[in-house]
C-alpha positions in Angstrom: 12.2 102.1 -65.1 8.5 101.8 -65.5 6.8 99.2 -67.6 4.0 98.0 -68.0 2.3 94.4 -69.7 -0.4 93.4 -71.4 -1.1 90.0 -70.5 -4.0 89.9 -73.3 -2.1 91.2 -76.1 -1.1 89.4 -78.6 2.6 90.5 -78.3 4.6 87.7 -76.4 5.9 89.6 -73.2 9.2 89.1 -73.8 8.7 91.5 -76.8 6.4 94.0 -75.0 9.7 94.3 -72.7 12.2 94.5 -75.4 9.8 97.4 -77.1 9.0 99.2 -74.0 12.7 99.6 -73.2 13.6 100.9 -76.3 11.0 103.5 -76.1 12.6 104.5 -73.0 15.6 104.6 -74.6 14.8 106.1 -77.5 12.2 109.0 -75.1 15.6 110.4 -73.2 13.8 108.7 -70.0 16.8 105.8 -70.4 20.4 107.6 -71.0 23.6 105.5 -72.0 25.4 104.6 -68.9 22.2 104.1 -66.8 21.9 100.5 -65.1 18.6 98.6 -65.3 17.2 96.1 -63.1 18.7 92.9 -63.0 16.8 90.1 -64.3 15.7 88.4 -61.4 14.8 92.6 -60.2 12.5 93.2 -63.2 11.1 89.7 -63.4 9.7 89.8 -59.7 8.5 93.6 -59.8 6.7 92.0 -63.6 5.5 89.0 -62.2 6.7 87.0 -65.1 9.3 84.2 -65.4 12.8 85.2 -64.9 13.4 83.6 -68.7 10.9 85.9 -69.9 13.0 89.0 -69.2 16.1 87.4 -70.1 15.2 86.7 -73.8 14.4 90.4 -73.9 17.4 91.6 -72.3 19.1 88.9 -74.7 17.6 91.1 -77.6 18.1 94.5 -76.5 21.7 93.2 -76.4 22.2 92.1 -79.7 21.1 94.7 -81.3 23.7 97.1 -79.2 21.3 99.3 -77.0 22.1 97.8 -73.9 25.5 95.7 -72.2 25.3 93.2 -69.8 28.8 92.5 -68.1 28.7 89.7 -65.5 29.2 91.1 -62.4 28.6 94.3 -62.8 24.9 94.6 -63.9 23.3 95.7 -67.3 23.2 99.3 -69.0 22.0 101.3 -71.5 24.9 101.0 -74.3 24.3 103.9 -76.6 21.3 106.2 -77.9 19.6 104.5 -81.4 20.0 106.7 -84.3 17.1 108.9 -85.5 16.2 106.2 -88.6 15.5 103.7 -85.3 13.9 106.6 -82.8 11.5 107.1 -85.7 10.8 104.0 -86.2 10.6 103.1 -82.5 7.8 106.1 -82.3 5.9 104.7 -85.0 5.8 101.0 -83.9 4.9 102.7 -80.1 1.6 104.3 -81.6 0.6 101.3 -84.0 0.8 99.4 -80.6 -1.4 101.7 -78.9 -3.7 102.7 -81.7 -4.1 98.2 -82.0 -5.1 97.7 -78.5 -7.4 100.7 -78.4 -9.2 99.3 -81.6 -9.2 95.6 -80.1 -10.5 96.5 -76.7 -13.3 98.5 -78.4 -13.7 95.8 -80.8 -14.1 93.1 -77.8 -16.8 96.0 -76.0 -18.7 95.4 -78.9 -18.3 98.7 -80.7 -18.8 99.1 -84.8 -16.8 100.4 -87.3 -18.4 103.3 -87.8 -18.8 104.3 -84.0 -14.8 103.6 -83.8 -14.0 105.6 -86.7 -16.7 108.8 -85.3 -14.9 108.6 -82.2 -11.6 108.5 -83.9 -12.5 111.9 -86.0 -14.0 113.3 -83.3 -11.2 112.5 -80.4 -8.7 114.1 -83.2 -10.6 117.1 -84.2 -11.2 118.1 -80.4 -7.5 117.6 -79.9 -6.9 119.5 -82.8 -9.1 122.1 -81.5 -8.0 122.2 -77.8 -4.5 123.0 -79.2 -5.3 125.7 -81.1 -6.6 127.6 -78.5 -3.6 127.4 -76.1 
């Protein structure tokens, strides 16, 4: 299980955890029935405080994706429906599409250069997959 944290977001860690995993879940790359990291696992290969990924494992539990059964570990509980894939998606690329615009924001880029680059980035993309 890869993840990843932004220490400079804005995003408490806890819920860049809780978000991440879903993604996984929700991306096929987490299947119901496989077992995650124990908290004390993820916590030292995140360097964060073993409460940290507690509260999100805490979360992910309430709402059903994954079950934590005391001596046996945590697991994925069951796949989200499409309504909360979709909705996972679109929250995963507001997320990157804010720290894209803050990191240029904090280089010191405009508006205008942002949103050239933007257009320009989309149109080449746009482009690059025509031709294959």
């Amino acid at each position: 299980m890869h993840i990843q944290l932004d220490f400079r977001s804005r995003q408490p860690i806890y819920m860049q955890i809780v978000e991440q995993v879903r993604q996984l879940i929700a991306f096929g790359e987490l299947k119901p029935g496989d077992q995650l990291p124990t908290i004390r696992q993820l916590a030292t290969e995140l360097r964060v405080n073993f409460n940290t990924v507690a509260r999100a494992y805490r979360l992910l539990d309430e709402t059903g994706l994954i079950s934590t059964q005391h001596g046996r570990g945590t697991y994925v509980w069951d796949l989200p429906s499409e309504e909360t894939t979709q909705h996972i998606r679109r929250h995963g690329l507001h997320e990157l599409i804010q720290q894209t615009l803050e990191e240029a924001i904090r280089l010191g880029y405009s508006r205008e250069e942002i949103t050239a680059a933007f257009e320009n980035e989309i149109k080449a993309q746009i482009q690059d997959r025509a031709e294959e």
